[in-house]
N, C-alpha and C positions, 0 to 999 in steps of 0.2 A: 163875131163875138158880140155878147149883147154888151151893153154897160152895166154897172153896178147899181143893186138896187138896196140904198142904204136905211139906215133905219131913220126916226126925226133926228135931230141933233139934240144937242151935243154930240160929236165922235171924234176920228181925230184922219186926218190924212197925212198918210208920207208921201212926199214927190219926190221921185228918181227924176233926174234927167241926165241926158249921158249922148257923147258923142261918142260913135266906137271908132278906133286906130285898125281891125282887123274885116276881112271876106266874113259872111254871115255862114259860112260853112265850118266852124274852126270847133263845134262844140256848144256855142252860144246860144243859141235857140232852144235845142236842148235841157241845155242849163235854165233858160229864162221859164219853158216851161213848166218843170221840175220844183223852180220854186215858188212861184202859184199853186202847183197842184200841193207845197210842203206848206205854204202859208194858209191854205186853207184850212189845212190841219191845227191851227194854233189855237188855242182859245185867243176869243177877243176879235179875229181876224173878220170883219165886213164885206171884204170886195174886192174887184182889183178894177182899174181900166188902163190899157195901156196904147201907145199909138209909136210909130216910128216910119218918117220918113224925115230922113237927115239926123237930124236930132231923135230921140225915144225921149218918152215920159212913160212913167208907171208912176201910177196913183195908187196906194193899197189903203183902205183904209180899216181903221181899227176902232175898239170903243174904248181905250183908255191909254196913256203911257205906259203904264205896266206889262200891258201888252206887246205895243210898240221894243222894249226893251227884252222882253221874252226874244220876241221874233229875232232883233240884234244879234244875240246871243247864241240861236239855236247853232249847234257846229255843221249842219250842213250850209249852213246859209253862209256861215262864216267863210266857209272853205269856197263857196262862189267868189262873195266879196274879194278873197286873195286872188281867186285867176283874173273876175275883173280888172283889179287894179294894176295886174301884172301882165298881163294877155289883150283884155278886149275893151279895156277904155283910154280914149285920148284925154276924155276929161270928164267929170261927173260931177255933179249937186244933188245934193239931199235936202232935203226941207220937212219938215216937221210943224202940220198947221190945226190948231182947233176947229172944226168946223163949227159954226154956229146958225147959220143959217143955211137951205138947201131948196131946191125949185127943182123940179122934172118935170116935162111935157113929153106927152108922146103925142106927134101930128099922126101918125098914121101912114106918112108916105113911105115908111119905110118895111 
């Protein structure tokens, strides 16, 4: 998966972070990818990057809170957030940050 390539800042990043309670077999992956592939869909939507071992992080970023709260809202997304919280997380933070500054290097060795 490449990283996200965002636009200059101002934008806005959500952080997930989430320990899961269940087997990565249960529907979850799935789900995780479904809603990337639905975030995309949104107006506003940027990027995602996401990484898991032990702990997950999902990064999605956006260009405004309006956005941000589109996305909240949408009822698929919603209907995840429920199995989350009732299915696949021991525990989760969310975070909501303005980006203001931004740097990318690509070395090449990869």
């Amino acid at each position: 998966m490449a990283l996200a390539t965002t636009p200059e800042p101002p934008y806005y990043a959500v952080i997930f972070t989430s320990l899961r309670n269940v087997q990565p077999d249960d529907g979850y992956e799935a789900t995780a990818d479904r809603m990337v592939e639905l975030a995309r869909e949104q107006p506003g939507f940027l990027g995602v990057d996401s990484a898991r071992a032990g702990v997950g992080i999902t990064v999605c970023y956006w260009t405004d809170e309006a956005s941000i709260a589109a996305w909240k809202a949408n009822a698929e997304h919603a209907l995840a957030q429920q199995r989350g919280q009732k299915e696949w997380y021991a525990r989760y933070s969310l975070r909501v940050a303005r980006v203001e500054r931004a740097y990318a290097v690509d070395t090449g060795n990869g």
